[in-house]
N, C-alpha and C positions, 0 to 999 in steps of 0.2 A: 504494500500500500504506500501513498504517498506517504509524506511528514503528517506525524499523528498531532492536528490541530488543540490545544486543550486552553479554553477559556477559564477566564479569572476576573476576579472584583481588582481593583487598585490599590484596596489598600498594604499596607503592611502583614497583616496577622495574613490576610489573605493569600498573599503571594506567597508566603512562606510556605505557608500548609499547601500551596499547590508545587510550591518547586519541590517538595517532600514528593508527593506524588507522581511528578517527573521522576525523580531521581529513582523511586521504585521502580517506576517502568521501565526506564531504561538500564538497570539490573536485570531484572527479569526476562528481557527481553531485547539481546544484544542486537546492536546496527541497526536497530527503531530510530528514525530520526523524528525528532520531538518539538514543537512549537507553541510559545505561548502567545496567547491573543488575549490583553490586559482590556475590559470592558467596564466602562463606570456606569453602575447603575443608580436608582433613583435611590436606594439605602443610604450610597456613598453621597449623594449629592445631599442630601436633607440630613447628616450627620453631618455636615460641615458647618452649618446654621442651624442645628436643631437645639428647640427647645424641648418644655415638655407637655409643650400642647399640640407638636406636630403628631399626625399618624406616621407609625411605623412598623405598621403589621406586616404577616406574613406575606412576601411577595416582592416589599419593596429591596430588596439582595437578589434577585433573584430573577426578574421577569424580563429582563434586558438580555442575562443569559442564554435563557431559554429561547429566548427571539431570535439571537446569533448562531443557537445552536439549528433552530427549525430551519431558518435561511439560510442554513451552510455552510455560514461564515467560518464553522468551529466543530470538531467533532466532539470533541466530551467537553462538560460544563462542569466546572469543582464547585460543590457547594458543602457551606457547613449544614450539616446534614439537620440542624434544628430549625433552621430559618425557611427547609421546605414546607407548602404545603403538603398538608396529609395525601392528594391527592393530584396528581400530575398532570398538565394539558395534553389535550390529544395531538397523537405524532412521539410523545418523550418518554423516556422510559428509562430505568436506573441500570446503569448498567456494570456497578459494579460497589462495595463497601470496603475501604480498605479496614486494617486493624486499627480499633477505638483508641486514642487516646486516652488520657485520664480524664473520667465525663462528671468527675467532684469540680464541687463551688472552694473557694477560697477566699476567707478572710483575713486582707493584708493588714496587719495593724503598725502602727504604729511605735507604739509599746511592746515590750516582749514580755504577753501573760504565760502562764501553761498553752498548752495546746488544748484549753476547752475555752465554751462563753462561757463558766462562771466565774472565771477572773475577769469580765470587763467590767470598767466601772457603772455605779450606779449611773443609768441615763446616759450610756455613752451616747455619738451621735458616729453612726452607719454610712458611708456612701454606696447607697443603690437607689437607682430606677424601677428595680423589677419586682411586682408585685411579688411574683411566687417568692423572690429574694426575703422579702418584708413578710412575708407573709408567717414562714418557717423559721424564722428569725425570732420574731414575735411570738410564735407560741411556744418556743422556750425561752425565753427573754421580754416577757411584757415588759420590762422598763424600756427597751431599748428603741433608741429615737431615729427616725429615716432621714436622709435628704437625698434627692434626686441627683440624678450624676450620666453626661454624656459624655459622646467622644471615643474616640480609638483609646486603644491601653494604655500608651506613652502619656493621652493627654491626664486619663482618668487617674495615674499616678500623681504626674505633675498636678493637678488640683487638690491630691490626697496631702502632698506635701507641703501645700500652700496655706490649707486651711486647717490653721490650729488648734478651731474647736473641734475638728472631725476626729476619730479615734480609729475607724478603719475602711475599708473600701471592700466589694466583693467581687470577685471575677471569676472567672471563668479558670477551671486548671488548665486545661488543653489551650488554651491562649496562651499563658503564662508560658506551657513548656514549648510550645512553637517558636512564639517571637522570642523568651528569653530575653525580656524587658529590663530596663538598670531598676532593680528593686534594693540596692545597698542600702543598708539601717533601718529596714522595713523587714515587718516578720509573717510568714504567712503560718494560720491557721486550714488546714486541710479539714472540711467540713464533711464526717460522714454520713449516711446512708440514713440514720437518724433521727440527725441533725436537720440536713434537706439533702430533698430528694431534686437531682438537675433537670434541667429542661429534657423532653423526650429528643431524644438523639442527641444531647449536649457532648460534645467531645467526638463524635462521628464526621467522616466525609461522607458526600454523596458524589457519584462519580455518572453522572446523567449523560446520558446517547438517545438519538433519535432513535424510535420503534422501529422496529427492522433491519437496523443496522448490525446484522450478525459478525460481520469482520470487526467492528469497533468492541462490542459485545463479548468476543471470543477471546479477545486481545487484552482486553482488560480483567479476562480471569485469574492473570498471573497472580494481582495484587488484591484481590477478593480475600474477605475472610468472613467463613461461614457464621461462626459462630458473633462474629459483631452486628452481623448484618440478620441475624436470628432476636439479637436483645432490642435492636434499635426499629427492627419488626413490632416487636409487641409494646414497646415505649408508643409507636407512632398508633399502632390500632387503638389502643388506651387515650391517645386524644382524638384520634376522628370519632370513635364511637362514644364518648363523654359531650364532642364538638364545640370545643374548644380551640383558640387560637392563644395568639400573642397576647388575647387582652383579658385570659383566663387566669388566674392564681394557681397554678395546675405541676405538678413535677410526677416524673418515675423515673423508674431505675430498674432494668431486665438483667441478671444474673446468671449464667451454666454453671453447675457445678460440673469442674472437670471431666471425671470417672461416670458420672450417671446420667450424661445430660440432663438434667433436670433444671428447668428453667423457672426461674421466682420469679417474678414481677411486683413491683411497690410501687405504689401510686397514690396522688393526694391531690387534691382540689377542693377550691373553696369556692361553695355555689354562689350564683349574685345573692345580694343580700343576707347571706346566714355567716353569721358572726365564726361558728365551730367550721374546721376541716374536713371534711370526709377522709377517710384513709383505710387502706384494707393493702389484702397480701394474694394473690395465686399463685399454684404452682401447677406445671402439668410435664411431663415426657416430652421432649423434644420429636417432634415429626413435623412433617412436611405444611402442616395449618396449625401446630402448637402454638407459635409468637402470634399470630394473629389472631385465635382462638384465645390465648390469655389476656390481652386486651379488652375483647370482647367482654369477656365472665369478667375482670375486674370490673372493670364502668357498672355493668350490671351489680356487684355485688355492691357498689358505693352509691348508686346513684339514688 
C-alpha cells in the first residue's frame, strides 16, 4: 500500500500519543512508510478561548477527523478513545485499540500529604472542571471546594502554580505519562478504583478506518490489544445504555483478571437532580458479547 496516512488533533498530549502509535506500527511492521496529517478541530479551537460557558461535548475532538478521514484525506484517525461518541457515523469504523495506558485520575498537589485525601486540608480548594471529577471527590471529601480549570496540561499546571489558594489540580494519568509534563515540587496523588472511577475509555486510543477498508483494518492488527479493547467495550456500552455524555457525572472502570478472564465492570452516575450516586459492580466470563453484555446489566442494575 501506499504511505499509511494517520490523522491527528495539534495539540501537544495529542501528537505524542499519536507519534507513540506511529512508532508501534512501524515496529511491527517493517518498511511501512508512515504519514502524519496534523488536523485542528473545533475542540482545539474553543480550548484556546474557552470559558466555562462554552459547549464542549462529545464531538467537538473529533468530527473534523472523521470528515478527513470519510474524504480521504487520511486513512486512520487517533483518537483519545473517551472523547468518542458511543456510536460512530456511517462509513467509520474502529479499527483497531492499542494497549490502555494508565486510565487512573491524578491529584497533583501541591503539598506533599500521604498518598490519601485524608490528609488535605480542611476546605482545601480543587482544580477541576469535571463534574464526574467533583462529583467523586465530594463524596468522600464533603469539605472539599471546586474551581473550574481549562487549557492543555502545561497550561493547567502553570495556573496550579500561580494560584496560591489552590491546593491541587486533577488530570488525567495517561496525559501525564504521554506528554511527561515539568511537574518539579508538585506531588501527584494516584487516585484508585475507589476513590473515582475514570471516564469510560479514559487512558485508551481509538485507532478509526473507514468501513470497509480491510487493508487499513488488517494492518493495524499488529498493535491491537484484545483485552483493552474488551474493558473499554463494556466502559462504553455502560454509557450509551445509561445515555449519557460529556454532561453526565458518570465514571467506570472494566477489569480481566489474568488467569480466568473474568471481566468486572464498576460504574457510577449521578442522575439529574438526585443528590446520592448510583453505583453497582458486574461480573460475567469473557466471550465474544460479554463487554457489551456487562454494560448492559450494569445500567440496568443502577438505573
Amino acid at each position: 500500500m501506499k504511505a499509511l496516512r494517520i490523522g491527528t488533533r495539534g495539540s501537544a498530549l495529542a501528537l505524542a500519543q499519536t507519534r507513540q502509535v506511529m512508532a508501534r506500527i512501524a515496529a511491527a511492521v517493517p518498511g511501512l512508510a508512515i504519514e502524519e496529517v496534523v488536523i485542528k478541530t473545533t475542540g482545539d479551537r474553543l480550548a484556546e478561548v474557552a470559558t466555562s460557558d462554552l459547549p464542549m461535548g462529545k464531538g467537538v475532538f473529533t468530527a473534523e477527523l472523521e470528515n478527513a478521514l470519510l474524504g480521504g484525506e487520511i486513512d486512520v484517525a487517533v483518537h483519545s478513545l473517551k472523547d468518542l461518541p458511543t456510536t460512530f457515523a456511517p462509513g467509520l469504523a474502529l479499527g483497531a485499540v492499542p494497549v490502555r495506558a494508565d486510565e487512573r485520575d491524578v491529584l497533583l498537589m501541591k503539598e506533599a500529604p500521604s498518598a490519601s485525601l485524608d490528609d488535605l486540608p480542611e476546605g482545601a480548594l480543587i482544580a477541576t472542571g469535571s463534574l464526574r471529577r467533583q462529583k467523586q471527590l465530594a463524596r468522600r471529601r464533603p469539605d472539599l471546594r471546586f474551581t473550574d480549570i481549562r487549557g492543555n496540561i502545561d497550561t493547567r499546571i502553570r495556573k496550579l502554580r500561580d494560584h496560591d489558594e489552590w491546593s491541587g489540580l486533577v488530570l488525567a494519568a495517561a496525559g501525564l505519562e504521554r506528554l511527561r509534563p515539568d511537574t518539579e515540587g508538585l506531588h501527584p496523588i494516584f487516585l484508585d478504583h475507589e476513590t473515582m472511577l475514570p471516564a469510560p475509555g479514559q487512558g485508551a486510543l481509538a485507532l478509526q478506518i473507514r468501513s470497509g477498508d480491510a487493508e487499513t483494518g488488517d494492518l493495524l492488527q499488529a498493535v491491537h490489544d484484545t483485552d483493552t479493547a474488551a474493558c473499554v467495550r463494556a466502559e462504553r456500552a455502560f454509557l450509551h445504555a445509561v445515555g449519557g455524555g460529556c454532561e453526565w457525572p458518570l465514571g467506570a472502570a472494566a477489569t480481566l483478571k489474568p488467569d480466568s478472564k473474568l471481566l468486572s465492570l464498576h460504574g457510577i452516575y449521578w442522575q439529574e437532580e438526585e443528590p446520592d450516586a448510583r453505583a453497582g459492580t458486574v461480573q460475567l466470563n469473557l466471550n465474544a458479547h460479554a463487554a457489551e453484555d456487562a454494560g448492559a446489566r450494569l445500567a440496568r442494575l443502577i438505573c
